[in-house]
N, C-alpha and C positions, 0 to 999 in steps of 0.2 A: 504494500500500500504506500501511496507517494503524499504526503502533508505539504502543502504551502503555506507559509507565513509570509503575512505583509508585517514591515515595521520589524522585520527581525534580528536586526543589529544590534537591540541593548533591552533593558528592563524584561516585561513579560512575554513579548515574541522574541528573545533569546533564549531564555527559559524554558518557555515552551519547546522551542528547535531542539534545545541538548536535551531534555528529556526525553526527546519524541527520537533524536537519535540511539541516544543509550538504551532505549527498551527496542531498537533494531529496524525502526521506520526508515524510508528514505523521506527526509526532509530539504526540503525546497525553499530555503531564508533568501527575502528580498527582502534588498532597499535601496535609496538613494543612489549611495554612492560608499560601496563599503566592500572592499575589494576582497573577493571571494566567495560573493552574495549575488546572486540573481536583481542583476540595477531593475528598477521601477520606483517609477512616483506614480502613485497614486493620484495625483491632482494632474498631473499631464497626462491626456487621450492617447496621442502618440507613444509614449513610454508604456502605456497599457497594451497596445495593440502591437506594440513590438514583440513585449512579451508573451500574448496570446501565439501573435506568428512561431515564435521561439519553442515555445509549449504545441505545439499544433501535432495531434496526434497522440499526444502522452494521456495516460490518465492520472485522474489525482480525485485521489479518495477525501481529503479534505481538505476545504480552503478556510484557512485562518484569517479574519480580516479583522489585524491588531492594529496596524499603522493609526496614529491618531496624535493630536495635537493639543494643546492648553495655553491659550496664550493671554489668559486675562485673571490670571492669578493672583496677579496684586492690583488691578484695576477699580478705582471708585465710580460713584456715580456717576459723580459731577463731572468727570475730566475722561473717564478711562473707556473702552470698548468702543474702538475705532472701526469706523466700514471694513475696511481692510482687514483685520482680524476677524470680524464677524464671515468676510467671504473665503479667506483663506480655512479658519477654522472649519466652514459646514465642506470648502471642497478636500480635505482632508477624511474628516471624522463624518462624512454622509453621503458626497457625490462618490468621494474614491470608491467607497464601500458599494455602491450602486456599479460603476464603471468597470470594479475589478472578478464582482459577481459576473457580471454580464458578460464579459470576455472570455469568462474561463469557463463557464455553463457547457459548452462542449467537450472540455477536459472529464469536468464530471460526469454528464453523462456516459463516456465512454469508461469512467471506472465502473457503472453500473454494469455495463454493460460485459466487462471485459472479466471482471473475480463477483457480480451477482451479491455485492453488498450494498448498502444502503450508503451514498455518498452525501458528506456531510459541508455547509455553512456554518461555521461561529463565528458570530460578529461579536467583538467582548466593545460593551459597551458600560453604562455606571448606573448604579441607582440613583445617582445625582439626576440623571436626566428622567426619572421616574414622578407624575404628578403625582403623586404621594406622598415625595418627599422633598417638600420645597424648604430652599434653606438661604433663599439669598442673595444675591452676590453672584459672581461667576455665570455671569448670566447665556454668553456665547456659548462655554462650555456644557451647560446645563440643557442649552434647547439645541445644539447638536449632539447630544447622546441621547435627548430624547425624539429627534430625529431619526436617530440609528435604530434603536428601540421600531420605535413604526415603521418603519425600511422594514427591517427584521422579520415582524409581523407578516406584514404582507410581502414580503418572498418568501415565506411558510406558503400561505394561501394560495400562491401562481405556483409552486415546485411540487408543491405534494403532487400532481398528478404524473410528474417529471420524475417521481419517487425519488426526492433530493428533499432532505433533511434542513429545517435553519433553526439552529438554537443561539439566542442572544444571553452573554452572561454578563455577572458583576466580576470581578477578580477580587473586592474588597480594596479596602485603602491599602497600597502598597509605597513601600517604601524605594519610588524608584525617583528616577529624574523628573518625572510629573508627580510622582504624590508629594513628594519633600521626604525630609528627614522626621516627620513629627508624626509620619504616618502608622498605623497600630498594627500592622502585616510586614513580615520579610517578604522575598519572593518561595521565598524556602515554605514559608510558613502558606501558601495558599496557593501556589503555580501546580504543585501534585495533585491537588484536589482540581483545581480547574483545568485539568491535562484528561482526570478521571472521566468528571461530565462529558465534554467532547466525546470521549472515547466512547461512551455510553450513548450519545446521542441518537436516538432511533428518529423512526416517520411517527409512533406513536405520540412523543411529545413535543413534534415539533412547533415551532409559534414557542417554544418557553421564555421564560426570563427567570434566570436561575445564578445564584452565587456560585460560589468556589465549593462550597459543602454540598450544594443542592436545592438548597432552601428556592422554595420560589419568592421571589421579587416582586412586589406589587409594580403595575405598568404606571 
């Protein structure tokens, strides 16, 4: 079985990669620009469809779609959360996520088709972006994860018939380059448990929103 990770250079789509190595997967780590890594931007069209051409043929039993961005962290009301952040933000953490499904949709189905497993979507998205749980502040960040969140949903809804799987998760606060240093999770402490659900990911529950344990997530 072949795993693709977007965003797999550092924090939880690294983690995810070397575990998903170590238990004997072949993994598929893109990013940027991080040599020895499958280049793609997510926010460039071209860089997506290069890599579709690139991938054209293979199968790939699941796509990771970790890449995502934070950029109004310390932003106030009064002054902070610029157009431009708000555009790059959603085409990172929403449109990518839409652009890099949609390219690879033929990867996947030919892993259906080719080992007769149940080919899987994880979008790891936050409960920040969940109306349930408003809190605030970080306002960009919060309505594109709830974005992603509704993406999610409804590529369940269009794939089920495609018999392709899309489970959307929390990871928990982690303590990486986006959470900060104050955050209450290692990657140690929650990326096994979020490696687990994926793995478990069926058609039965697909559409979830589920943490690192399982728990479900209010939408």
């Amino acid at each position: 079985m072949t795993i693709l990770i977007t965003g797999a250079n550092r924090g939880i789509g690294q983690a995810l990669a070397e575990q998903w190595c170590e238990a004997g997967e072949t993994v598929i780590s893109t990013a940027r620009s991080t040599p020895g890594m499958e280049p793609l931007d997510v926010t460039d069209p071209a860089s997506i469809e290069a890599l579709a051409k690139r991938l054209e043929g293979k199968s790939i039993s699941t796509l990771v779609c970790n890449a995502g961005v934070s950029l109004d962290k310390f932003d106030d009301l009064e002054t902070g959360y610029a157009a431009d952040d708000w555009a790059q933000t959603f085409a990172v953490n929403v449109t990518g996520v839409f652009l890099v499904v949609r390219a690879l949709l033929a990867n996947l189905i030919a892993s259906k088709k080719n080992y007769g497993a149940v080919p899987k979507i994880a979008i790891i998205a936050s409960q920040m972006g969940s109306q349930h749980a408003p809190g605030g502040d970080r306002f960009i960040y919060r309505a594109s994860k709830a974005a992603a969140i509704n993406l999610g949903r409804n590529l369940a809804v269009s794939l089920e018939s495609e018999g392709i799987a899309v489970g959307i998760y929390h990871p928990g606060w982690l303590a990486t380059d986006m959470g900060g240093d104050s955050a209450e999770l290692t990657l140690e402490d929650a990326v096994p448990g979020l490696r687990h659900q994926i793995d478990g990911l069926t058609l039965s529950d697909t559409g979830c929103f589920r943490d690192w344990q399982g728990r479900d997530c209010e939408f």
